[in-house]
N, C-alpha and C positions, 0 to 999 in steps of 0.2 A: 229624383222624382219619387212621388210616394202616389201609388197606384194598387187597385185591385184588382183583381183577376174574380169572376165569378163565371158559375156555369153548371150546370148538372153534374154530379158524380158520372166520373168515367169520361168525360170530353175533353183530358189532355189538360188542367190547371197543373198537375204538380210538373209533369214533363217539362212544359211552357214556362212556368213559374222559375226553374232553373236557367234555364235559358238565357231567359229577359233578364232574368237578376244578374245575371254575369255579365252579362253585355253592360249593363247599366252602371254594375258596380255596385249596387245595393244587395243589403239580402234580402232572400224570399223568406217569409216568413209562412209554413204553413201548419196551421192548428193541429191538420191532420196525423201529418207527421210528430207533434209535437205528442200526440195523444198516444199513439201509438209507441214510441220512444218510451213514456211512464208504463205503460199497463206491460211494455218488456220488459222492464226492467224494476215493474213491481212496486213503482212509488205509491205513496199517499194518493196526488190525482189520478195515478193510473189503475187503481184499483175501483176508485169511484168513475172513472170513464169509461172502463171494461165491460160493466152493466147496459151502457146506455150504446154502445158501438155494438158489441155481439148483438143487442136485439136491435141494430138497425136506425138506433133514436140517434139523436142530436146529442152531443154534453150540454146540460144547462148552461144556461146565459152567464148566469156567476162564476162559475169555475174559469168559463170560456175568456169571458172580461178579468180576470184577474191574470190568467195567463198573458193575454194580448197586453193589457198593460203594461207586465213585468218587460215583456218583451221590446216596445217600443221604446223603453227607458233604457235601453242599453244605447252603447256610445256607436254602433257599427250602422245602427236604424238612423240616427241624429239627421244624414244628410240625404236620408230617404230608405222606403222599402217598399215591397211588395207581397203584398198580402191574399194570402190564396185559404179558401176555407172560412172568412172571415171579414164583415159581418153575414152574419146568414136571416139575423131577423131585425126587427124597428129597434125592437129593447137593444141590440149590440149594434146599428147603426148609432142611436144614439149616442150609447158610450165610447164610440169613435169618435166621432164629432166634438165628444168631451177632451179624449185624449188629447185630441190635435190640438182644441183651443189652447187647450193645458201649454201646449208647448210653442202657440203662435205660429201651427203649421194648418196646413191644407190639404187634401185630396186633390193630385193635377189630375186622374181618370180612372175611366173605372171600363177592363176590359172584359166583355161577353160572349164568352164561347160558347156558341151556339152546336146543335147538335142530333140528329133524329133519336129517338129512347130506344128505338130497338135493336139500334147499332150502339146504343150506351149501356143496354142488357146486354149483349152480345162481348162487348169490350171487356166490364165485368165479370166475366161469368171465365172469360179467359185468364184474365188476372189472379182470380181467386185459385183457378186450377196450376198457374205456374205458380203463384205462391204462398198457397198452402194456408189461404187470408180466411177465417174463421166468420169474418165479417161479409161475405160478398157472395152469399148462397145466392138464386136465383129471387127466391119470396124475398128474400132481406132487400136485396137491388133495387127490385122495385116498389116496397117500401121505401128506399130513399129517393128516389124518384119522385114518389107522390111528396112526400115533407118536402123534397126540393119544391116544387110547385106548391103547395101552401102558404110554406113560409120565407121560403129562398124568392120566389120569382117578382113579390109584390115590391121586395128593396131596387130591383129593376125600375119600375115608375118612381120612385125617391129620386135615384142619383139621373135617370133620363129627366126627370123636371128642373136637375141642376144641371143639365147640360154635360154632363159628363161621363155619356157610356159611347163605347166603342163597342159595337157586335162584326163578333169576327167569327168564320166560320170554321167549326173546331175538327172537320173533317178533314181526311187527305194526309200526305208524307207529314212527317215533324215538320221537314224546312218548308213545307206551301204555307202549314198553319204561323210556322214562326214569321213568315215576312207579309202574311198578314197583319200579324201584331204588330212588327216593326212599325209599317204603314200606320195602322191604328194610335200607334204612341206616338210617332209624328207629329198627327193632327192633336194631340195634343198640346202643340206648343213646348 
């Protein structure tokens, strides 16, 4: 299956995104962590991503498409994946839709973890505290919050007029939200 996962910062995509990718046998593919990986370990993108995560921003589209492409070209993506963190705007829906034609594949669904903001500040604000995340001050949080709704929430009307969102409710233990998904990828076919 080749599926995404989307949802506001902090409503359990990277947790989930392990998860379902095990079960399924694909990998999860998540930008975020991809980003973070470089700027630890001080690469070329992770020095240009470093700027744009500390204050909160988005990595540009470019960077972001050139990663996600390298990525799907690998041989372990071929028979599907799942993608968390990505696309977040029209310009990288796009170039999704480019990838796949590229390669004569498809999106079978697209999963939406839903979630109230002040239990997704709240979640944050925790996380930052156990780990020491530079990224996830209070004011920064909710700066991603708002960019999620600007520019994240509008690719929701794209893929709901292709018929292909699941909103699933990203609240409650791991296992309630995970057999949510399950159900949700079901109805996928």
């Amino acid at each position: 299956m080749r599926l995404l996962i989307i949802g506001p910062p902090g409503a359990g995509k990277g947790t989930q995104s392990v998860l379902i990718a095990d079960k399924l046998g694909i990998p999860a593919i998540s930008t975020g962590d991809i980003f973070r990986f470089n700027v630890k370990n001080e690469t070329e993108l992770g020095k240009k991503a470093k700027s744009y995560m500390d204050a909160g921003e988005y990595v540009p589209d470019s960077l972001t498409n050139e990663l996600v492409r390298d990525r799907l070209s690998h041989d372990d993506a071929q028979s599907g994946f799942l993608l968390d963190g990505y696309p977040r705007t029209q310009p990288q829906v796009d170039t999704l839709d480019e990838i796949l034609a590229e390669q004569e594949n498809s999106l079978d669904g697209v999963i939406l973890l839903e979630a109230d903001q002040e239990e997704l500040v709240s979640r944050l604000a925790n996380r930052a505290r156990e780990q020491g995340r530079t990224d996830d001050s209070e004011e920064v949080i909710r700066h991603r919050l708002e960019l999620y709704t600007e520019e994240t929430e509008p690719l929701i009307s794209i893929y709901s007029d292709r018929g292909m969102v699941a909103r699933v409710d990203g609240l409650g233990e791991i296992g309630e939200v995970t057999e949510r998904i399950d159900a949700a990828i079901a109805s996928f076919g």
